[in-house]
SELUMZA-280228 format. One record per residue (C-alpha): x, y, z. Coordinates in Angstrom, 1 decimal. Each point is the difference from the previous one (the first is absolute). Last residue first. Example, Ala and Ser with C-alpha at 12.3 -4.5 7.8 and 13.67 -1.06 7.14 Angstrom:
% residues 2
       X       Y       Z
    13.7    -1.1     7.1
    -1.4    -3.4     0.7
***
This chain:
% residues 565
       X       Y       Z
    -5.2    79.8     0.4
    -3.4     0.8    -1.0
     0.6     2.9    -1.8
    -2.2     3.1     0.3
    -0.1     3.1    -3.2
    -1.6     3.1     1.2
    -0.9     2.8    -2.5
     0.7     3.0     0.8
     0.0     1.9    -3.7
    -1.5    -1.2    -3.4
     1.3     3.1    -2.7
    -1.4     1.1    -2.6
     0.8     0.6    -3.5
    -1.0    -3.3    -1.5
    -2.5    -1.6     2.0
     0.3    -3.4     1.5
    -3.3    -1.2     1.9
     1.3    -1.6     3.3
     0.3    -3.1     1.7
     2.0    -0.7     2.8
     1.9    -3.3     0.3
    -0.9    -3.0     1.9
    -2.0    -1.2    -2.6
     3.7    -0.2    -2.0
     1.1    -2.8     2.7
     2.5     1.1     2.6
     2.1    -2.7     1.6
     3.2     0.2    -2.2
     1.1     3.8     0.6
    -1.9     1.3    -3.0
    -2.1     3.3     1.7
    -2.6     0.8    -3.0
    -1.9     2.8    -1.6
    -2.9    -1.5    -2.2
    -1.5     1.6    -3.0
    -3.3     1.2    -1.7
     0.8     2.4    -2.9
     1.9     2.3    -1.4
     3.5    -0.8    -1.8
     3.8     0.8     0.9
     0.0    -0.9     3.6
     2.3     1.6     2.2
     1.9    -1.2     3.5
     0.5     2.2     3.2
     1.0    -1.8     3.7
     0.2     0.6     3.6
     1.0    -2.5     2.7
     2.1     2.7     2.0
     3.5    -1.5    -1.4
    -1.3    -0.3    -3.1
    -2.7    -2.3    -2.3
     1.7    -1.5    -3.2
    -1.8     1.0    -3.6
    -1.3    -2.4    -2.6
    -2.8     1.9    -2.5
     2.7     2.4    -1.1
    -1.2     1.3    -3.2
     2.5     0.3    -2.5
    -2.3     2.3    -2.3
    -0.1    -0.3    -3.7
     2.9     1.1    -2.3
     3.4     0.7     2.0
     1.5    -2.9    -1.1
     0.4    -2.2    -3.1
    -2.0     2.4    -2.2
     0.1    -1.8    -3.7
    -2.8     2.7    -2.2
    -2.7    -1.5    -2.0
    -2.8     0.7     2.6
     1.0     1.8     3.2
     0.3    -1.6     3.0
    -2.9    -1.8     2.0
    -2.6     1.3     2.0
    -0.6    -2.7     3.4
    -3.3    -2.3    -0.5
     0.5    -1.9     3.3
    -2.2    -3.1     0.1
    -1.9    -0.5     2.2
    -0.4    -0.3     4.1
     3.2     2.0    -0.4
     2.5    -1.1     3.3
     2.6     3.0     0.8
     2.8    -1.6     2.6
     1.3     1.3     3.1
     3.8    -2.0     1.2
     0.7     0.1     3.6
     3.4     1.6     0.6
    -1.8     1.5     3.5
    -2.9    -0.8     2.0
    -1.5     2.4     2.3
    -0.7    -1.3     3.0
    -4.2    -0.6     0.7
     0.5    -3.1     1.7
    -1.3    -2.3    -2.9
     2.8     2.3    -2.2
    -0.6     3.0    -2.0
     0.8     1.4    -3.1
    -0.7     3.9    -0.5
    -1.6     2.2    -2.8
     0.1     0.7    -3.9
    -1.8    -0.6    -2.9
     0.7     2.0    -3.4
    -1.6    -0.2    -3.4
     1.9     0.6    -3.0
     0.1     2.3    -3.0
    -2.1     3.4     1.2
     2.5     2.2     0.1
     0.2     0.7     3.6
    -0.1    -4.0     0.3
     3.4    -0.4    -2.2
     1.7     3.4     1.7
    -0.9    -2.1     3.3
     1.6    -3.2    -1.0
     3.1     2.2    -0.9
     1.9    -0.2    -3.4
    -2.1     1.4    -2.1
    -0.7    -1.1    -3.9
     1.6     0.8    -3.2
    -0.9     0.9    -3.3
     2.4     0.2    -2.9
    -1.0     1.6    -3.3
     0.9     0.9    -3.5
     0.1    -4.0    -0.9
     2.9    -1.4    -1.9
    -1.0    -1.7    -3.7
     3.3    -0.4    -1.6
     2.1     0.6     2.8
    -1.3    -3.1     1.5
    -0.9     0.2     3.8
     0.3    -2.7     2.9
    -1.6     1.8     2.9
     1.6     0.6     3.8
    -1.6     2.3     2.7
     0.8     0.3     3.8
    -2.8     1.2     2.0
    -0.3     3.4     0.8
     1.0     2.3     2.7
     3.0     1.8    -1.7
     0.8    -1.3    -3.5
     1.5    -3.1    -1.6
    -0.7    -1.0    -3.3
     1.7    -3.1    -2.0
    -0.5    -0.2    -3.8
     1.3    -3.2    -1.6
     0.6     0.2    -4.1
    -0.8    -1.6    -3.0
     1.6     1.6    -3.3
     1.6     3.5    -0.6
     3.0     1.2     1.3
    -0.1     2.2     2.4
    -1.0     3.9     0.8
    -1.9     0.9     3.3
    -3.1     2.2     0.8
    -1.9     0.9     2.7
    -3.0     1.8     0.9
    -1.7     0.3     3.8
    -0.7     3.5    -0.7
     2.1     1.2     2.5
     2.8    -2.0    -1.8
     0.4    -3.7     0.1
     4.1    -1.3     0.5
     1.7    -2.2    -2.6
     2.1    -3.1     0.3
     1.0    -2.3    -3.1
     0.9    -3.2     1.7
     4.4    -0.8     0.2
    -0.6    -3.5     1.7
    -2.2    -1.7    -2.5
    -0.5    -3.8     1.2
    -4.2     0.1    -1.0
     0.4     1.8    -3.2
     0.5     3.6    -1.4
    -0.8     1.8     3.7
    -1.7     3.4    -0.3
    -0.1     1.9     3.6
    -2.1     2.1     0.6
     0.4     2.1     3.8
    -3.0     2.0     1.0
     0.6     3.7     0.4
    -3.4     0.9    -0.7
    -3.3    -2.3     0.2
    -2.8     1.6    -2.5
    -4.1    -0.5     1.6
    -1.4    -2.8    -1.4
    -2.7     0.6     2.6
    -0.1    -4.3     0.8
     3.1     0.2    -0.2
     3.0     1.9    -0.4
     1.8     0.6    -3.4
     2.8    -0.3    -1.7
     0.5     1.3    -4.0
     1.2    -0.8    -2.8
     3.3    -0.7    -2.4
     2.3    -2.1    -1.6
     2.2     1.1    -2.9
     1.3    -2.6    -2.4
     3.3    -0.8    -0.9
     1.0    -2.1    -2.8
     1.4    -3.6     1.1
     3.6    -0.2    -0.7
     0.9    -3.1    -2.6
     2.2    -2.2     0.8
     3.1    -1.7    -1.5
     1.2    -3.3     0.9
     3.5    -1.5    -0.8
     0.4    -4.0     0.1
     3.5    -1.1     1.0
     1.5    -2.6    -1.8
    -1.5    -3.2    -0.2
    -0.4    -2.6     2.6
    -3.8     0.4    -0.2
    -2.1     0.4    -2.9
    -2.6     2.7    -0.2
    -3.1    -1.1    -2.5
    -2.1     3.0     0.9
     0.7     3.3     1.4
    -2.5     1.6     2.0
    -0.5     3.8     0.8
    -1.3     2.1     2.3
    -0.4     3.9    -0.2
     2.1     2.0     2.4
    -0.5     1.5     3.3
    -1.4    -2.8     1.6
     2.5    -2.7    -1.2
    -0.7    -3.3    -1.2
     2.0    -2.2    -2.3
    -0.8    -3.6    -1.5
     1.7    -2.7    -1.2
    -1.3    -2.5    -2.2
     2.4    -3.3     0.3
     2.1    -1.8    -2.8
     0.8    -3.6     1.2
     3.7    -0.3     0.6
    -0.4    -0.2     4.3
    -1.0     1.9     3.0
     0.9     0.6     3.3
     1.9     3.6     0.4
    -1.8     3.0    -1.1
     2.5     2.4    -0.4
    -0.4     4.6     0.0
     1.4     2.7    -0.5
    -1.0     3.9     0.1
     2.4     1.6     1.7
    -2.1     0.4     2.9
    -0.8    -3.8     0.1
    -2.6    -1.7    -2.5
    -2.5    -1.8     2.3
    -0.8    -3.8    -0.2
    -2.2    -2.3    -1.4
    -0.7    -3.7    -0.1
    -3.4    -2.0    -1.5
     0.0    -3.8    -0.5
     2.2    -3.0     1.0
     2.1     0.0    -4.0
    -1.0     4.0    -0.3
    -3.0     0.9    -2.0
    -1.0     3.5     2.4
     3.2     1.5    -0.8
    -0.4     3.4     2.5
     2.3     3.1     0.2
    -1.2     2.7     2.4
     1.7     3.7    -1.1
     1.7     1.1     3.7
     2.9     2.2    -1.8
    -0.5     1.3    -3.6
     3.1     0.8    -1.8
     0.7     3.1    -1.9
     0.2    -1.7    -3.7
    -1.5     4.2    -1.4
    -3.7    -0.4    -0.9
    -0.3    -3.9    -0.2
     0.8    -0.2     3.6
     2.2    -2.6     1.4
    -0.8    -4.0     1.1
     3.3    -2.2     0.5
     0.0    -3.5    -1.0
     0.7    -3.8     1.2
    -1.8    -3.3    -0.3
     1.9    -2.3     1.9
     0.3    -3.6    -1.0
     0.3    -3.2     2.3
     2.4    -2.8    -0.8
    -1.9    -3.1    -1.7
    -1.6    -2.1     0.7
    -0.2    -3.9    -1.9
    -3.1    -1.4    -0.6
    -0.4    -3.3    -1.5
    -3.2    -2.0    -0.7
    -0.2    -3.3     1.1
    -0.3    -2.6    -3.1
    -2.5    -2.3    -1.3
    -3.4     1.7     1.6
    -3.1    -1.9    -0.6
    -3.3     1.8    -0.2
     1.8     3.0    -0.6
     1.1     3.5     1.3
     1.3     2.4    -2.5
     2.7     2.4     0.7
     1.3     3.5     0.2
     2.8     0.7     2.5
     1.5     2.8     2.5
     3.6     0.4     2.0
     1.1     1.7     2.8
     3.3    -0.1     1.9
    -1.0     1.7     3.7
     2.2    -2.0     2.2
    -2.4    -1.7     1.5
    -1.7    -0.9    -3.2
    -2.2     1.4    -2.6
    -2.7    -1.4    -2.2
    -2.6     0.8    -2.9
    -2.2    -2.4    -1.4
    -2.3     0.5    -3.4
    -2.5    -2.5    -0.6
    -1.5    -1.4    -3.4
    -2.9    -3.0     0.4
    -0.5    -2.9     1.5
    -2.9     0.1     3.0
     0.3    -0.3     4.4
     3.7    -0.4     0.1
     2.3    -1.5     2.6
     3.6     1.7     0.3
     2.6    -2.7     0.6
     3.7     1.7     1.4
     3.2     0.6    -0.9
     2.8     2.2     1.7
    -1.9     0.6     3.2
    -3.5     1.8    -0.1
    -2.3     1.9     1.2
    -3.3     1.3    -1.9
    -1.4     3.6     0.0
    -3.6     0.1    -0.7
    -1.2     2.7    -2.3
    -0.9    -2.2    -3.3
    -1.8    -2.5     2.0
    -3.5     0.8    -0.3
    -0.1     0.5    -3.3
     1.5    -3.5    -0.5
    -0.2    -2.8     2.5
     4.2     0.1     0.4
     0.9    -2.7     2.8
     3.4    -0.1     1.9
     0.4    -2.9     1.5
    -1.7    -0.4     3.5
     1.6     1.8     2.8
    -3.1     1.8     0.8
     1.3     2.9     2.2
    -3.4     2.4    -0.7
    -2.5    -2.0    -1.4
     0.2    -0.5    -3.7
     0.8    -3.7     0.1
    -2.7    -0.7     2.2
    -3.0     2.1    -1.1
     0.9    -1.2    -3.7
    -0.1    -4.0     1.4
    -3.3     0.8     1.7
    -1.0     1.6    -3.8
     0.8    -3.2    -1.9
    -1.9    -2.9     2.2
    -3.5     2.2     0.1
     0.8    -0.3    -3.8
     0.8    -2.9    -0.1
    -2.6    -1.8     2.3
    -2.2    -1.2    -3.2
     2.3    -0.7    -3.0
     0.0     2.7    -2.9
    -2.2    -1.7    -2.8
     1.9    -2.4    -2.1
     3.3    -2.1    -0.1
     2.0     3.1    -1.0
    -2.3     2.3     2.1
     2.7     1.2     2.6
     3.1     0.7    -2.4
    -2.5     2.4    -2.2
    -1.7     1.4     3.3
     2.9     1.3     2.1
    -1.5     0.7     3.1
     0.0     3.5     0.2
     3.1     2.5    -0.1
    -1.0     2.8    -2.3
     1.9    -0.3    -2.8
     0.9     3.2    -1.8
    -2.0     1.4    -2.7
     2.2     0.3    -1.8
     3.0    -2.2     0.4
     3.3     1.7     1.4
    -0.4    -1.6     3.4
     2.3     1.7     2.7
     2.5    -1.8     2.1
     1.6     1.7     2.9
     3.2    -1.2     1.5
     2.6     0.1     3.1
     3.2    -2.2     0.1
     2.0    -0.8     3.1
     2.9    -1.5    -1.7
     0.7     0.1    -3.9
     1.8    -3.7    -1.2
     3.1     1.1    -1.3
     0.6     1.7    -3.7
     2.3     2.9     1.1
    -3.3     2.4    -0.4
    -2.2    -2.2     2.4
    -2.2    -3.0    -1.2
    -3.3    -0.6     0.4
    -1.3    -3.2    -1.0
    -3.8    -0.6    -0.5
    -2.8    -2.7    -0.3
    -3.4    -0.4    -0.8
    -2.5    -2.3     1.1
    -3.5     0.6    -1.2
    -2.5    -0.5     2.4
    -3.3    -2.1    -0.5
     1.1    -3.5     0.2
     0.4     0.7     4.1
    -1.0    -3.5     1.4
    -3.4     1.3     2.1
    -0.1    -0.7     3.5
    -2.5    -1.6     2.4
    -0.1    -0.3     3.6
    -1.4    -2.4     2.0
    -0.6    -0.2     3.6
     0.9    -2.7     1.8
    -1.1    -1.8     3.2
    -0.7     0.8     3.4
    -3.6     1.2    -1.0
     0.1     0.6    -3.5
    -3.3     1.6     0.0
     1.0     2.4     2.6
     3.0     0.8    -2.3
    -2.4     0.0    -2.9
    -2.5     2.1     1.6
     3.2     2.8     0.8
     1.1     0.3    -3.6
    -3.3     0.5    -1.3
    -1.0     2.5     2.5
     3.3     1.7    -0.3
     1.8     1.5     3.1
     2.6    -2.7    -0.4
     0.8     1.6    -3.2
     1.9    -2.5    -2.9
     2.1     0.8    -3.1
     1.3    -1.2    -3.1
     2.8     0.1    -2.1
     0.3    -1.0    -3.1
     1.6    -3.4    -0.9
     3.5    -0.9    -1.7
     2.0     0.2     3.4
    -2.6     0.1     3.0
    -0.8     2.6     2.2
    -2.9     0.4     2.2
    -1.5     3.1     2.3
    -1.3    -0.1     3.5
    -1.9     2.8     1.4
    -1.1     0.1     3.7
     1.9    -2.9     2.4
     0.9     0.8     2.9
     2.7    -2.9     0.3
     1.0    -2.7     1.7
    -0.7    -2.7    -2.9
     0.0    -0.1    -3.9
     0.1    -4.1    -1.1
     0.6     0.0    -3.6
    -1.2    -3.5    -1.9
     0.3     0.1    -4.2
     1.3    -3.7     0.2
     3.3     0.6    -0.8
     0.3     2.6     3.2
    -1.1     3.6     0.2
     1.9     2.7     1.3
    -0.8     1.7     2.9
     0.2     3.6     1.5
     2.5     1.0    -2.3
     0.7     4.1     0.8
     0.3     2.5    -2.4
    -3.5     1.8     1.0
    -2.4     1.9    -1.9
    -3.1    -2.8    -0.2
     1.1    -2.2     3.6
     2.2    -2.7    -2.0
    -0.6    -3.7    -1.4
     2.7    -1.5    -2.5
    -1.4    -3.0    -2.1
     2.7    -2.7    -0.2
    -2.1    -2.9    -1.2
    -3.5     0.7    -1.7
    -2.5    -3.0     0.3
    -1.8    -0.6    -3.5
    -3.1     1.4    -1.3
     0.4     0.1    -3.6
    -0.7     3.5    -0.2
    -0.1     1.9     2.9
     3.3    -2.2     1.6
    -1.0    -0.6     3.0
     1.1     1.4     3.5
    -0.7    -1.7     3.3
     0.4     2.4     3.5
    -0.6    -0.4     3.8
     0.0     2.9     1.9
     1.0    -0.1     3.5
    -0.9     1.7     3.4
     2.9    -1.4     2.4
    -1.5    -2.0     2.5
    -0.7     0.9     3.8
     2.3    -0.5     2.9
    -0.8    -3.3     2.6
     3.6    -1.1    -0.9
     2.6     2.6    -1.6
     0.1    -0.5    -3.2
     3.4    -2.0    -2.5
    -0.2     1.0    -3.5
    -1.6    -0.6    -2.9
    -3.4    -0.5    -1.5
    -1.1    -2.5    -2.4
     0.7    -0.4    -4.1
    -2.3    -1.4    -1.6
     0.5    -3.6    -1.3
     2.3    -0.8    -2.9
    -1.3    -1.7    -2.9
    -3.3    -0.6    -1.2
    -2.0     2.7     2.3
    -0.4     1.3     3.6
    -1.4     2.6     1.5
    -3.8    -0.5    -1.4
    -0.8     3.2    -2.2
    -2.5     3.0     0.8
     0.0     2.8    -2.9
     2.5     3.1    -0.9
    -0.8     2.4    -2.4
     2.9     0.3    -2.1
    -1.9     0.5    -3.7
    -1.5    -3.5     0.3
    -1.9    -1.0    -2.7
     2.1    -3.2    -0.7
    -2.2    -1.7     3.2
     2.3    -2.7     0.9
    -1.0    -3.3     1.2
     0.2    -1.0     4.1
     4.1    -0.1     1.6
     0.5    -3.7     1.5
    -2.2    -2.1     1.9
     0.5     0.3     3.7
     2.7    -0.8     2.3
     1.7     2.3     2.7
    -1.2     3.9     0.6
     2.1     0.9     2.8
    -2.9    -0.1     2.8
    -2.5    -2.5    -1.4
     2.6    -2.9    -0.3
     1.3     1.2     3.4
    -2.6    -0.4     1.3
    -1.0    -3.4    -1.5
     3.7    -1.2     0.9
    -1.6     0.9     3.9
    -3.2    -2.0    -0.8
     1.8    -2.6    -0.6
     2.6    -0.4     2.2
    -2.5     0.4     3.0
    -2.2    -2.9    -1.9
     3.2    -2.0     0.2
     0.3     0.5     4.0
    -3.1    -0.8     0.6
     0.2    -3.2    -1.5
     3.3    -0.7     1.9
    -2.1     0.7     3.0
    -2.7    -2.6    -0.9
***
């Protein structure tokens, strides 16, 4: 009796243990070919190996490691996938690796977003916050999940040498690639390679764009994958050679540089099948060199801006120095369209420049001079502002402006050359002014607005509210911020039509204002109507506010604001 006993025990504990790590079973159910990646519940064990179990010695009594158990398929023909790489989606590091019968055992971890790599196969990707995802883990119940992935016969494998200017392999290469075709590829699932055996296969798509989301993220270390339009900005990394995966055929154009700054650029045409690598070899880096003078007498013309906007990585400019020179470093033999900028004299753009040559000599043309006049004035009464300070700026970085005083009549005048300007006014007690003008079409007058809050509401453009902040106890409350609530919406006047004021135009109406030392505060609305004056110290709600009828041209005095803290 007690050696029957003592069987049963051994039984039922092998049954455990059975249940526990996943031990016998049938092998690995049918495929379902229309799997883009999803993943769907699988026994743990298959012809072959059995899964893999969980390492590593525990401390008794603690609890288990969470783990994931994994099967991958082949999408197509269904068969287990050996050496399938599993990572958290961004990551470098190998969680697990599956063995040769498709098994991966991921344990320990906080798992979120798993991604999988295989040689020959898109990638694929798995959430744990997915619905899908998580019913087939429950599903699986201790045993496998499957994942499918797609065998990559949809990329184009291309590949590339670089070599540096003595003929060695280039090191630390950087690339661009740029389709030549028009219209471009745009990156889809490539349709013509997909349908060879008939309509595109269900799951492939789904399949094609997780594998775009993965090898574009940010650190994929994938190879290097052009998928057209979308493509032709990316900067690729490289070593001496390197496979570049392509979404279509067609012509490209690459252009590289290394480390050392040799450069080098290539037309070429991708196949279905490539033969040979193509061959790059950089070359040293060209300067493009010049000197900019005036086409009236050679003087030369300091601080002209000198842009090639085709260079081998894009646009680079620089500034002629005061005797007029110039170099743009970084470029290579193709001819480049330069162009030179200077607000005093009329541009100009030179077209098929070559770099490397001799110097290139640039001669501008002044810009005519134009007079600029009119008149500032004070509103709302439009009433002429003397002795204000104009001053006329010829673009954004101009340190020498054109500066000009008003005269009692609030007139002004100033003599420049012609073209777009930046008028800055200054004056006594108003608000600083600034307008984009063109010569061309200037207006004859310039209207500004007070300074003071209480100028504003003696003219009738804002509507004041003033009083005191005070705490539960009745102290006043200072540095606590007063806010202007609108029950609507605020119709404030706007500038004036057709003309580019960037400041000075409508009123800055402070509706934020801090409360002083005594508690007492002054904001402005710009609009009538019903409004709410509030206390904003964290606690206070906006009914907690007083409400009052704004009305431009007066003045809302005493009122009490109360926090609750």
């Amino acid at each position: 009796m007690g050696k029957r006993v003592v069987l049963l025990a051994a039984a039922l504990v092998l049954i455990a243990l059975a249940l526990r790590y996943g031990l016998g079973g049938a092998g690995p159910p049918a495929p379902d070919p229309g799997g883009g990646g999803h993943a769907v519940p699988a026994t743990s064990t298959g012809a072959g190996d059995a899964a893999p179990q969980p390492r590593g010695d525990r401390t008794p009594g603690a609890p288990a490691e969470a783990a994931l158990r994994l099967f991958f398929r082949n999408a197509e023909n269904g068969a287990p996938l050996a050496d399938v790489e599993v990572r958290q989606q961004g990551g470098t590091e190998v969680l697990a690796r599956s063995d040769s019968a498709g098994h991966a055992l991921v344990a320990g971890r906080q798992l979120q977003e798993l991604a999988f790599r295989a040689a020959g196969h898109l990638e694929t990707c798995v959430s744990m916050l997915d619905p899908g995802f998580a019913a087939a883990t429950r599903a699986a119940a201790g045993t496998s999940v499957e994942v499918r992935l797609w065998p990559d016969r949809y990329t184009l494998p291309f590949r590339m040498r670089f070599e540096d200017p003595g003929a060695q392999p280039a090191r630390a290469v950087e690339f661009r690639i740029v389709s030549l075709d028009e219209p471009p590829p745009q990156g889809g699932v490539p349709r013509e390679r997909a349908m060879l055996r008939g309509a595109l296969p269900a799951g492939l798509r789904d399949a094609w764009e997780r594998h775009v989301r993965l090898i574009t993220a940010p650190g994929a270390s994938a190879d290097p994958h052009h998928l057209g339009a979308a493509s032709d900005a990316t900067l690729f990394r490289a070593g001496g050679e390197v496979v570049v995966r392509f979404s279509q055929t067609g012509r490209y154009r690459v252009v590289a540089r290394d480390e050392r700054g040799a450069l080098g650029r290539a037309e070429f045409f991708v196949p279905l099948n490539q033969e040979s690598p193509l061959l790059l070899r950089l070359q040293a880096p060209l300067v493009l060199a010049g000197r900019i003078v005036r086409a009236a007498d050679g003087e030369p013309v300091a601080e002209a801006q000198v842009a090639v906007a085709d260079g081998p990585f894009g646009a680079s400019e620089t500034r002629a120095g005061a005797d007029g020179t110039f170099a743009l470093d970084g470029l290579d033999a193709a001819p480049v369209r330069v162009r030179v900028e200077h607000p005093r004299f009329v541009s100009r753009v030179l077209e098929n420049v070559r770099p490397g040559q001799e110097p290139v000599e640039i001669r501008l043309t002044a810009r005519p001079r134009v007079r600029l006049a009119g008149v500032v004035r004070l509103r709302p009464g439009l009433t002429p502002v003397a002795d204000a300070r104009v001053a006329v700026s010829l673009h954004e970085d101009d340190t020498t402006p054109v500066e000009t005083r008003t005269d009692a009549h609030g007139r002004f005048a100033a003599e420049l050359p012609g073209g777009e300007v930046r008028v800055r006014i200054l004056a006594t007690g108003c608000m600083p002014y600034f307008e984009s003008v063109d010569t061309a079409g200037a207006p004859s007058a310039y209207d500004l607005l007070p300074a003071d809050p209480e100028a504003r509401v003696r003219a009738g453009l804002v509507a004041l509210a003033s009083g005191r902040v005070l705490g539960p106890d009745g102290s006043p409350r200072a540095g606590v911020p007063v806010r202007v609530l609108a029950e609507g919406p605020v119709q404030v006047p706007g500038g004036i039509a057709g003309r580019r004021i960037l400041e000075g135009g409508t009123v800055a109406a402070n509706q934020v204002a801090l409360s002083g030392a005594d508690g007492s505060f002054l904001v402005e609305h710009p609009a009538e109507g019903p409004v709410r004056v509030v206390a904003v110290d964290g606690s206070n709600q906006p009914e907690d506010g007083v409400a009052i009828v704004a009305t431009l041209g007066r003045t809302h005095r005493d009122l009490v604001l109360r926090t609750r803290r």
